[in-house]
ROVEX-107835 format. One record per residue (C-alpha): residue number from 0; residue in three letters; x, y, z. Coordinates in Angstrom, 1 decimal. Example, Ala and Ser with C-alpha at 12.3 -4.5 7.8 and 13.67 -1.06 7.14 Angstrom:
% residues 2
 seq type     c1     c2     c3
   0  Ala   12.3   -4.5    7.8
   1  Ser   13.7   -1.1    7.1
***
This chain:
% residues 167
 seq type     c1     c2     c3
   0  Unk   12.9   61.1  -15.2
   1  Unk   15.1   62.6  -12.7
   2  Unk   12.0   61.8   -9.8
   3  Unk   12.1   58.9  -11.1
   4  Unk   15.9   58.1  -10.5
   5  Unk   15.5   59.6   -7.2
   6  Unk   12.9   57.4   -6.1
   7  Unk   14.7   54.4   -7.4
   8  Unk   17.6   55.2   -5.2
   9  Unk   15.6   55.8   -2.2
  10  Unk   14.0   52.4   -2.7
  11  Unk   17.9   51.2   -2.7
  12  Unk   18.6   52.5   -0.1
  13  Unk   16.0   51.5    1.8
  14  Unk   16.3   47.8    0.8
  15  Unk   19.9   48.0    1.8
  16  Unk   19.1   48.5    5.3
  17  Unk   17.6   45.1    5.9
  18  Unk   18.4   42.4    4.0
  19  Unk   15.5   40.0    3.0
  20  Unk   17.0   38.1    5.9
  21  Unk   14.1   37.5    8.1
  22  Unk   13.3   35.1   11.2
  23  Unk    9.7   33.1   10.4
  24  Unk    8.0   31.5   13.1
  25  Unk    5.1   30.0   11.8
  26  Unk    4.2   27.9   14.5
  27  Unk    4.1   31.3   16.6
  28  Unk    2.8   33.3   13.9
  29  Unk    4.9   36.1   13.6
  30  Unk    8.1   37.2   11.5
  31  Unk   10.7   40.0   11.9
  32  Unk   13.7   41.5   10.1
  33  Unk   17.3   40.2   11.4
  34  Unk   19.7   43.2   11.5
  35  Unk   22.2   43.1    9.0
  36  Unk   25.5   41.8   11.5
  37  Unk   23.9   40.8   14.1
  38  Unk   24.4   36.8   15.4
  39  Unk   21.0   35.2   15.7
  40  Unk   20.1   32.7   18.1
  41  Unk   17.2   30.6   17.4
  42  Unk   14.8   29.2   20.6
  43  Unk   16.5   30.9   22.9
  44  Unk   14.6   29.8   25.9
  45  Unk   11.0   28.6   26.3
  46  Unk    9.5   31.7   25.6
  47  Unk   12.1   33.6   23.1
  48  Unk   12.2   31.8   19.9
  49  Unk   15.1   34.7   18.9
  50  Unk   17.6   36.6   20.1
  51  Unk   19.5   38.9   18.2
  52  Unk   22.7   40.2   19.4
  53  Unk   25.0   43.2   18.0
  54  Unk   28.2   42.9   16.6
  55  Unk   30.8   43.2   18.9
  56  Unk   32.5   46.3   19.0
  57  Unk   35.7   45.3   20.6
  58  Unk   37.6   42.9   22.9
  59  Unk   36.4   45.0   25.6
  60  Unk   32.6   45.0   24.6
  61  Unk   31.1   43.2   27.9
  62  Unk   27.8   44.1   26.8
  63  Unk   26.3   43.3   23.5
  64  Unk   23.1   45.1   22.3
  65  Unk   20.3   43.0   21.6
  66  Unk   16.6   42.4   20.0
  67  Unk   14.6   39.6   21.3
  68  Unk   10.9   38.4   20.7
  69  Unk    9.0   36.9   23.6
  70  Unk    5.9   35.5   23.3
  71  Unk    3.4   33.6   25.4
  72  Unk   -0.4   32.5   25.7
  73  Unk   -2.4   36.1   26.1
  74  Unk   -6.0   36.8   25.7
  75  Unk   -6.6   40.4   25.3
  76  Unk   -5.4   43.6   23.1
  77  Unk   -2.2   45.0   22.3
  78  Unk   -2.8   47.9   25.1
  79  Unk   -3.8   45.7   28.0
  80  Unk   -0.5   43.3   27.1
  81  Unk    1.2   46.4   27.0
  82  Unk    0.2   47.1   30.5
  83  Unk    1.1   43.6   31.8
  84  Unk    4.1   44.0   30.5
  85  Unk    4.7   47.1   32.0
  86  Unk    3.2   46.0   35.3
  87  Unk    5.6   42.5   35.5
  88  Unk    8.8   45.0   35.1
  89  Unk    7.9   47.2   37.6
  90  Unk    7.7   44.7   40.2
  91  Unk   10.5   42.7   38.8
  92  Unk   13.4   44.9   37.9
  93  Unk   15.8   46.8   40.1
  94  Unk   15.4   51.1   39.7
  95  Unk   12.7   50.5   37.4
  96  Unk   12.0   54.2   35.7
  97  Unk    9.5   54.5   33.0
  98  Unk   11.0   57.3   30.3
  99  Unk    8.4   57.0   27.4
 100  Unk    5.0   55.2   26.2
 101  Unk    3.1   55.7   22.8
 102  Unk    1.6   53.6   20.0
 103  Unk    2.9   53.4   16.3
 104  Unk    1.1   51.3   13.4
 105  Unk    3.1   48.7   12.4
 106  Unk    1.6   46.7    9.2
 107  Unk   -2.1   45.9   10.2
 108  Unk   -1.0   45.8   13.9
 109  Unk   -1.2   48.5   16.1
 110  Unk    1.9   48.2   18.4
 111  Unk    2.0   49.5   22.2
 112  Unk    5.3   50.9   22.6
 113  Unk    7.7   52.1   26.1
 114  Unk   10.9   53.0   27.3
 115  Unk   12.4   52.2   30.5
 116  Unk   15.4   52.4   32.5
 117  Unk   16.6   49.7   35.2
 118  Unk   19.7   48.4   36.8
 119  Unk   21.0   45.1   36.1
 120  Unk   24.4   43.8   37.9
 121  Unk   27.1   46.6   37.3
 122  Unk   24.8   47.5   34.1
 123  Unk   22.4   50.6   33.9
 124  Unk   20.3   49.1   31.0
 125  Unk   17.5   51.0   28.9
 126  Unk   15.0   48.9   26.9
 127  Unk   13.1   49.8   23.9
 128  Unk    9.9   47.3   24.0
 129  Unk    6.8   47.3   21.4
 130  Unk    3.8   45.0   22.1
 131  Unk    1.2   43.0   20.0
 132  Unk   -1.5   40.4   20.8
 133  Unk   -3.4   38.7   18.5
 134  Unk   -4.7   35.1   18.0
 135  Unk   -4.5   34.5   21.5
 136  Unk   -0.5   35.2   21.7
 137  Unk    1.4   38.3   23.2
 138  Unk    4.5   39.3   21.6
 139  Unk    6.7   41.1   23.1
 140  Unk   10.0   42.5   21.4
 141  Unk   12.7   43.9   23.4
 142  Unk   15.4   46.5   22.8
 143  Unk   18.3   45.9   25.0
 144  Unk   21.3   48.8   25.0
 145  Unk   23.2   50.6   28.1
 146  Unk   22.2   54.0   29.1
 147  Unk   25.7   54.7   27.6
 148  Unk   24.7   53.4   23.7
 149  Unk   21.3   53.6   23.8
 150  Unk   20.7   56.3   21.7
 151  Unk   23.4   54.7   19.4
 152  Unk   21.1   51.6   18.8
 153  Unk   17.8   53.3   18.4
 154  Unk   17.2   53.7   15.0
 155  Unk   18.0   49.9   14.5
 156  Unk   15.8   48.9   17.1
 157  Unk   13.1   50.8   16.0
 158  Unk   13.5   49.6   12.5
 159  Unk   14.0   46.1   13.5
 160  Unk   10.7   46.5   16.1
 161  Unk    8.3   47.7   12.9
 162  Unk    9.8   44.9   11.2
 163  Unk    7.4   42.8   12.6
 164  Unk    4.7   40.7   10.8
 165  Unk    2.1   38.6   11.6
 166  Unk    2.4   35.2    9.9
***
């Protein structure tokens, strides 16, 4: 009884740290857990159908954390979007520095996974970013902290990244 009672409040807890809240995008074929407190913005651009941003912390927050999900026409696996991906930032951002790479299951999906520093305006930024590709999509969902609260906003972003479904 009492590993029963245990488990039950592990489940709780558990469930408590996502609501069921969860962005569907049929039409792209993917879902994806929306942090509990954060603002979600639906079709963001063109290709971002959400962006999620953090609370803000306080009148002086001029950054706020955020979890987006790109995705665009791809033909190929999860690894070589992965290395598109990676590819694309090196050329485009400023002080680009690669910190991490790995793969994680996440469902059915196998997800390509890195870390990387760059500087943006007066920001030193470090991304989280976990890739999939299936039925001829890429997907791409990005991590967004400073250096400074990285670290702060990992477990989230990880949680939020495995989050994803296909649809």
């Amino acid at each position: 009884m009492k590993k029963l009672l245990i488990l039950i409040a592990a489940t709780t807890l558990v469930a408590f740290k996502f609501p069921n809240e969860r962005f569907v995008a049929k039409d792209k074929g993917f879902s994806i857990a929306i942090p509990e407190g954060y603002e979600m913005k639906k079709d963001y651009d063109q290709m971002i159908p959400v962006m999620m941003l953090s609370p803000m912390e306080s009148d002086k927050d001029n950054f706020r954390e955020n979890i987006n999900v790109a995705t665009e026409p791809f033909v190929g696996s999860s690894s070589s979007y992965s290395l598109a991906n990676l590819n694309e930032m090196k050329t485009a951002l400023t002080d680009f520095n690669l910190l991490k790479t790995g793969t994680k299951q996440v469902g059915d999906l196998t997800a390509y996974w890195f870390v990387y520093t760059f500087s943006y305006k007066e920001f030193k930024m470090q991304n989280l970013v976990y890739c999939f590709a299936f039925n001829g999509n890429g997907y791409g969902v990005t991590c967004s902290a400073s250096t400074e609260t990285f670290d702060k906003y990992k477990k989230i972003f990880e949680e939020t990244a495995e989050s994803f479904k296909k649809e």
